[in-house]
Chimera marker file (.cmm) of the C-alpha trace (Angstrom):
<marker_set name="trace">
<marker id="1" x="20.518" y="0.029" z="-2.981" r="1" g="1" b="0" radius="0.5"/>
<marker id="2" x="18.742" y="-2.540" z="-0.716" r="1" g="1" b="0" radius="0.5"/>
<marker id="3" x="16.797" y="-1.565" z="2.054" r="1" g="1" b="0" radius="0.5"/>
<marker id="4" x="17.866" y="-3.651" z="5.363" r="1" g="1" b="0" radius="0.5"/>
<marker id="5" x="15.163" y="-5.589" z="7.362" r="1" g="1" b="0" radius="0.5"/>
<marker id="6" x="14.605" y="-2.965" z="9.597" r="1" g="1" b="0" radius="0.5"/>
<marker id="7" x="14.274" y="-0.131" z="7.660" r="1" g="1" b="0" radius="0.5"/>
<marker id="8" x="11.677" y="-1.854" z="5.838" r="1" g="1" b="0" radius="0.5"/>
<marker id="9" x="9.692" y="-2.560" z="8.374" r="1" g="1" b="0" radius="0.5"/>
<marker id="10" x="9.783" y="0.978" z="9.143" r="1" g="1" b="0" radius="0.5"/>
<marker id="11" x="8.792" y="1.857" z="6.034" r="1" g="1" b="0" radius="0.5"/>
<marker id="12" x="6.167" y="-0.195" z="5.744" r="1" g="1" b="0" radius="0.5"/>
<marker id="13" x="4.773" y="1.354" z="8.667" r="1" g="1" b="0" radius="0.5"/>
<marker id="14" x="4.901" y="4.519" z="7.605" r="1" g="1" b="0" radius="0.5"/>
<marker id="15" x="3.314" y="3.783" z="4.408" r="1" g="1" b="0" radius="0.5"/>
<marker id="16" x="0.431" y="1.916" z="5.972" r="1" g="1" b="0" radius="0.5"/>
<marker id="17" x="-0.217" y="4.779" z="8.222" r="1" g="1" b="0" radius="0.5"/>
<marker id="18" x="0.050" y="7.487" z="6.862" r="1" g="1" b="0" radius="0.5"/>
<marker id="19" x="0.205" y="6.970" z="2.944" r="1" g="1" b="0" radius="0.5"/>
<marker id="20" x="-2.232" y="4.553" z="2.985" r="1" g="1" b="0" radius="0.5"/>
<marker id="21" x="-4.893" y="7.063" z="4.202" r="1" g="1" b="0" radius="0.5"/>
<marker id="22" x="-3.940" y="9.452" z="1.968" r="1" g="1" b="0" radius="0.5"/>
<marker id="23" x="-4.472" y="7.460" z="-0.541" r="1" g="1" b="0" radius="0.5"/>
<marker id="24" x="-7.929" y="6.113" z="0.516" r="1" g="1" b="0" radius="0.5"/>
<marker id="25" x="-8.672" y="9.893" z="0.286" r="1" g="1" b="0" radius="0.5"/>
<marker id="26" x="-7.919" y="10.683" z="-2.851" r="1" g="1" b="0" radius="0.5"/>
<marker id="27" x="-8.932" y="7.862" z="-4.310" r="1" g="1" b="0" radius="0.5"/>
<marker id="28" x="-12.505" y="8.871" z="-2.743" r="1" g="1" b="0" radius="0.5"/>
<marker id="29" x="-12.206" y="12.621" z="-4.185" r="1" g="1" b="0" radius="0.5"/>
<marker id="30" x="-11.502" y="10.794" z="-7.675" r="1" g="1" b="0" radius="0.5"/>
<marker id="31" x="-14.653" y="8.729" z="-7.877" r="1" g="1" b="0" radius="0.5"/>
<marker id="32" x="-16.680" y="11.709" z="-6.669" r="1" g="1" b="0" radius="0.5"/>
<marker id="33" x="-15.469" y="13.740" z="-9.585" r="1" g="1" b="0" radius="0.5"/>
<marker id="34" x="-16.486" y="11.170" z="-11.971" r="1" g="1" b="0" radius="0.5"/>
<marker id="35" x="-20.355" y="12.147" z="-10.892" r="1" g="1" b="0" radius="0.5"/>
<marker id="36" x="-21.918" y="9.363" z="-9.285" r="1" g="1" b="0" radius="0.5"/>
<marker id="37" x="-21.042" y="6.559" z="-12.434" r="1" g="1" b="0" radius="0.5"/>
<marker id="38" x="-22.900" y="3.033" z="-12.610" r="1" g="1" b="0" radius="0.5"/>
<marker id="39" x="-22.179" y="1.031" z="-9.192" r="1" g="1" b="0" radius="0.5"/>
<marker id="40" x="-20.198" y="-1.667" z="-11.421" r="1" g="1" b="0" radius="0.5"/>
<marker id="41" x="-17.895" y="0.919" z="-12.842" r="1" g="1" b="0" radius="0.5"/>
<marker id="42" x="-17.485" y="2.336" z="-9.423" r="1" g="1" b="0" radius="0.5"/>
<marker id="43" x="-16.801" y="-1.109" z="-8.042" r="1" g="1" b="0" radius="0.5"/>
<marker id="44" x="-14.496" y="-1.634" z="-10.815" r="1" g="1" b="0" radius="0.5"/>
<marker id="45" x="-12.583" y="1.423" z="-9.866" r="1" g="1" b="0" radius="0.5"/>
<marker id="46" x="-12.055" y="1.439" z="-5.940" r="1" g="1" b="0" radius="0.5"/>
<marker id="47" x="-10.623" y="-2.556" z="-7.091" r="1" g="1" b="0" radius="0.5"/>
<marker id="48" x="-8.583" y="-1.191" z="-9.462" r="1" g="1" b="0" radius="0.5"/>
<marker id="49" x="-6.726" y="1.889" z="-7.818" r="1" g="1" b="0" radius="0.5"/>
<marker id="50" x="-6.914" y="-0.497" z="-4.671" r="1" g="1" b="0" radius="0.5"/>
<marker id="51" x="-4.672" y="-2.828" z="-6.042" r="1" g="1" b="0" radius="0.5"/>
<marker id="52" x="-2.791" y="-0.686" z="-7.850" r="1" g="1" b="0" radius="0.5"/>
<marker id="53" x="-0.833" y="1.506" z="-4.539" r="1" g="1" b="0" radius="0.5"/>
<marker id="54" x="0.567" y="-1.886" z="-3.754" r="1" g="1" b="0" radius="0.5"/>
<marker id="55" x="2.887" y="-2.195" z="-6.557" r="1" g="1" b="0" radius="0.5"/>
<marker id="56" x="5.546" y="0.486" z="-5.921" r="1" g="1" b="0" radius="0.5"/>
<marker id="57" x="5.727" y="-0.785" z="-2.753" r="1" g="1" b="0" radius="0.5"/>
<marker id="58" x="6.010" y="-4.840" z="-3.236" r="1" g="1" b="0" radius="0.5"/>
<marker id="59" x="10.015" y="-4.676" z="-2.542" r="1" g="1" b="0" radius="0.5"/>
<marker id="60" x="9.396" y="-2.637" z="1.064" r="1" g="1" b="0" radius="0.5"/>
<marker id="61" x="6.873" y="-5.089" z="2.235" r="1" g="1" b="0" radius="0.5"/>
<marker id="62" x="8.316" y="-8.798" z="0.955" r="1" g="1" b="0" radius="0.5"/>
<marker id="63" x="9.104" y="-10.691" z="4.093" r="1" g="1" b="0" radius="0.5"/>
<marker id="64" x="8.197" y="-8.394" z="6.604" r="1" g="1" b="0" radius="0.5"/>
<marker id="65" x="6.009" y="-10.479" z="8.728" r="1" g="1" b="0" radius="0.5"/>
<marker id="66" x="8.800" y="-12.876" z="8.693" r="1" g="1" b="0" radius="0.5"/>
<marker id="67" x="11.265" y="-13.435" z="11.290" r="1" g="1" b="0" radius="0.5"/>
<marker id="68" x="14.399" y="-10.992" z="10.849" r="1" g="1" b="0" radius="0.5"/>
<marker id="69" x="16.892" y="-12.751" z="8.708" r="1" g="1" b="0" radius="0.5"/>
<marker id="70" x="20.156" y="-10.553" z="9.780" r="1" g="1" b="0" radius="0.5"/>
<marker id="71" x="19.689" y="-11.451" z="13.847" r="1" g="1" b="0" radius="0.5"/>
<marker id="72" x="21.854" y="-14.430" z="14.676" r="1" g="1" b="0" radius="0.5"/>
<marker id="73" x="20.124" y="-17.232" z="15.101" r="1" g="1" b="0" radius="0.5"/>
<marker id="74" x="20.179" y="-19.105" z="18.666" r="1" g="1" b="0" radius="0.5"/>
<link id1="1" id2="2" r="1" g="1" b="0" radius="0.2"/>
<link id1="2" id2="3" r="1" g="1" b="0" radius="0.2"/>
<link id1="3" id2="4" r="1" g="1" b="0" radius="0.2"/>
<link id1="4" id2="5" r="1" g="1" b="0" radius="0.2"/>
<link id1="5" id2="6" r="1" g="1" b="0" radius="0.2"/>
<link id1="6" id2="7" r="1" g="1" b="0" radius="0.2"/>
<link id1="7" id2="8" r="1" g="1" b="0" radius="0.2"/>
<link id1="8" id2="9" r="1" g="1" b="0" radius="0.2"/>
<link id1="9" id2="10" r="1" g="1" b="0" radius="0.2"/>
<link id1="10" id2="11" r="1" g="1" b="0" radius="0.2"/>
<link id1="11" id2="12" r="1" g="1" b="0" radius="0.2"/>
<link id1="12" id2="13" r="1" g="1" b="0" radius="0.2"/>
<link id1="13" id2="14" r="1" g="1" b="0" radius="0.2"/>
<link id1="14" id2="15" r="1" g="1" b="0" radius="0.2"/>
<link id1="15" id2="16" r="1" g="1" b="0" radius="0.2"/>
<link id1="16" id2="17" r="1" g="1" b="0" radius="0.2"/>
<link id1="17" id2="18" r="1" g="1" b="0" radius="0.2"/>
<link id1="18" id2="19" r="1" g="1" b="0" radius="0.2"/>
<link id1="19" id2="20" r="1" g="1" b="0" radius="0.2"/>
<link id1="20" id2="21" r="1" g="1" b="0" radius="0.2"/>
<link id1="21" id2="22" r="1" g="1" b="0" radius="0.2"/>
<link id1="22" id2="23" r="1" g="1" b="0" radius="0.2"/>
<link id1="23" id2="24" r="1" g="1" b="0" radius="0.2"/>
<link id1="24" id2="25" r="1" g="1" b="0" radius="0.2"/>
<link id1="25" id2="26" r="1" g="1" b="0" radius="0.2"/>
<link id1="26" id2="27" r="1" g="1" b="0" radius="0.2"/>
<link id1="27" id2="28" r="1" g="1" b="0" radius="0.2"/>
<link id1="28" id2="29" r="1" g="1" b="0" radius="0.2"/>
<link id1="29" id2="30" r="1" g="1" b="0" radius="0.2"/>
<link id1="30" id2="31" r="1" g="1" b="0" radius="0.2"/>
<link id1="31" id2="32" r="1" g="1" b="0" radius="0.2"/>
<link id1="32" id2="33" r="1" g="1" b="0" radius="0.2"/>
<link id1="33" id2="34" r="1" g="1" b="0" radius="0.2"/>
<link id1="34" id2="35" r="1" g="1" b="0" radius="0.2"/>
<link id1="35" id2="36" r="1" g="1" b="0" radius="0.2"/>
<link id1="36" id2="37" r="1" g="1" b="0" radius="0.2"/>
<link id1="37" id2="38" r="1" g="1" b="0" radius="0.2"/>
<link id1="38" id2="39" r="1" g="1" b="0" radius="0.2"/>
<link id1="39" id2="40" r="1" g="1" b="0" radius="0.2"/>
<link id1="40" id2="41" r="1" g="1" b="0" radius="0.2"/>
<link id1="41" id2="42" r="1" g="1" b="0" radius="0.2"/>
<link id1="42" id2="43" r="1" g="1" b="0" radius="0.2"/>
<link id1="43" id2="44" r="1" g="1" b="0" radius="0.2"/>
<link id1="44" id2="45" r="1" g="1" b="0" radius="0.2"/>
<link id1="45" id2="46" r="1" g="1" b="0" radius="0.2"/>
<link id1="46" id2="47" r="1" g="1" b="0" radius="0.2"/>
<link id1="47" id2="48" r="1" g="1" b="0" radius="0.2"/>
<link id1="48" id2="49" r="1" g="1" b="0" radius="0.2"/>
<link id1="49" id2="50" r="1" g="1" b="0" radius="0.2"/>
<link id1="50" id2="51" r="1" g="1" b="0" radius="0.2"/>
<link id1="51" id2="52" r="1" g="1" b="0" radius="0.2"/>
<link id1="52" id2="53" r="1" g="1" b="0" radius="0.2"/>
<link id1="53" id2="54" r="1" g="1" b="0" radius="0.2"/>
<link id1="54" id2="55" r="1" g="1" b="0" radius="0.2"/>
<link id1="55" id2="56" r="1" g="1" b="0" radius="0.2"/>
<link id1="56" id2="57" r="1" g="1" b="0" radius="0.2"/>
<link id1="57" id2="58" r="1" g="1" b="0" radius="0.2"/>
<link id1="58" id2="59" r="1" g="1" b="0" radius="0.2"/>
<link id1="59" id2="60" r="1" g="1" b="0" radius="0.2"/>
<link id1="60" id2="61" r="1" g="1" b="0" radius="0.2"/>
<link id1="61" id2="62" r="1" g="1" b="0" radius="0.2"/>
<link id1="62" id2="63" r="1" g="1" b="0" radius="0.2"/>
<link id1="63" id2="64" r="1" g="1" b="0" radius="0.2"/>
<link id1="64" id2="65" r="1" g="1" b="0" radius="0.2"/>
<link id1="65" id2="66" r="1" g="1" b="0" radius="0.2"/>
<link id1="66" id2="67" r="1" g="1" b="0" radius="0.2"/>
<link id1="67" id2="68" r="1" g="1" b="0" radius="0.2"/>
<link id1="68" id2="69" r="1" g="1" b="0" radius="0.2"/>
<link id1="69" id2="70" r="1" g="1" b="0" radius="0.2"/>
<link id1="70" id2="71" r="1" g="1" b="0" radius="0.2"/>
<link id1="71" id2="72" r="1" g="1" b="0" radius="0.2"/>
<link id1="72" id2="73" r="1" g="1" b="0" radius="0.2"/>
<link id1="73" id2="74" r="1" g="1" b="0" radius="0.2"/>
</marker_set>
């Protein structure tokens, strides 16, 4: 089932604001359980579960900053 324009700019709000965060926070609690590793492996990390929330969510945010395509056009 496709999500419409709309509701995927809603829920790509909602994931930016408050699952986003959440995120952030556990990926914080997961790096301090790994007891203070090298700085490169601890770079390497925050990139890698950084990029990594973004790909469940690629279909809710393609073409959201775009104008909406189901308004008529004038």
């Amino acid at each position: 089932m496709a999500l419409s324009y709309k509701s995927r700019r809603r829920w790509s709000l909602v994931i930016l604001l408050i699952g986003l965060p959440l995120y952030i926070v556990a990926t914080v609690t997961v790096v301090n359980w790994l007891d203070r590793p090298p700085i490169v492996v601890e770079l390497l990390v925050y990139v890698v579960l950084g990029l990594l929330w973004m790909l469940p969510f690629r279909a809710v945010f393609r073409g959201v900053g775009k104008a909406d395509p189901d308004q008529p056009r004038d």
